[in-house]
C-alpha positions in Angstrom: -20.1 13.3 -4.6 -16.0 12.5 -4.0 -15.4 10.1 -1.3 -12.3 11.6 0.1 -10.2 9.8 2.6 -7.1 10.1 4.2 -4.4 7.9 5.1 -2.6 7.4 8.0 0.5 8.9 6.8 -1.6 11.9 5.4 -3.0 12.2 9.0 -0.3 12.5 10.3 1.8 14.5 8.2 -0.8 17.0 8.5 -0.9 17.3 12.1 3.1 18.0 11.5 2.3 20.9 9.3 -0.9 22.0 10.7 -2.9 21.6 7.7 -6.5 21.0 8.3 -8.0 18.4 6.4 -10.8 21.3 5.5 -8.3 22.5 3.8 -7.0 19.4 1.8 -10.7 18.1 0.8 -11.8 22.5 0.0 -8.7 22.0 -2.4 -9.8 18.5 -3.7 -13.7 19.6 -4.7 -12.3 22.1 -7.1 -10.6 19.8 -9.5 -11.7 17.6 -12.0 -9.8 14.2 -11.3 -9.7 11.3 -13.3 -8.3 7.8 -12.5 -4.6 7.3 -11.2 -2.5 8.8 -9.1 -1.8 12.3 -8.8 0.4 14.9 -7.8 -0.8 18.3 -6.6 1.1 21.4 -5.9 -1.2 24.5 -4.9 -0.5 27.8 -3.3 -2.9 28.2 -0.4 -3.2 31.3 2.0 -1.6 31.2 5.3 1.2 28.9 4.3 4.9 30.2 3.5 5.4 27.5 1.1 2.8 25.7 -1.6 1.1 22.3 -0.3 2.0 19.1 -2.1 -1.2 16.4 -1.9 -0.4 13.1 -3.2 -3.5 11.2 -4.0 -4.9 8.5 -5.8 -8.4 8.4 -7.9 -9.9 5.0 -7.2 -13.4 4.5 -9.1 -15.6 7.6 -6.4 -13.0 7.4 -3.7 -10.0 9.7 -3.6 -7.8 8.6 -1.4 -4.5 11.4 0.5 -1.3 9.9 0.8 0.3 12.3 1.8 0.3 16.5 2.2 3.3 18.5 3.2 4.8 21.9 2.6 6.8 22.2 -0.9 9.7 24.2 0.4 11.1 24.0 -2.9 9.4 25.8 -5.4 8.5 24.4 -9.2 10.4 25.8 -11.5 7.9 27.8 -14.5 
């Protein structure tokens, strides 16, 4: 089991955007993370533009540093 917390920052960016943090951690379980830090850009239902998640992978602790709305989109 993934200890996932949130930073302030995180916290509070996602009150901004209205993006639960239900929604960040349902998002998190799914992937198979290694050490580091990452960037993560997913499509999610509900929100006009893809969520970025910034986190980083510290031994069984992931920790948000931020999560906000990509309104611009990767280019494939």
């Amino acid at each position: 089991m993934v200890r996932i917390i949130f930073s302030r920052h995180a916290k509070r960016r996602a009150r901004l955007y209205d993006i639960s943090e239900s929604t960040v951690a349902a998002i998190l379980k799914n992937m198979n993370l290694v050490q580091g830090e990452h960037e993560i850009v997913k499509d999610v239902p509900g929100f006009k533009y893809p969520l970025k998640i910034a986190i980083s992978v510290v031994a069984d602790a992931v920790t948000v540093i931020t999560t906000y709305p990509l309104k611009k989109r990767r280019k494939k």
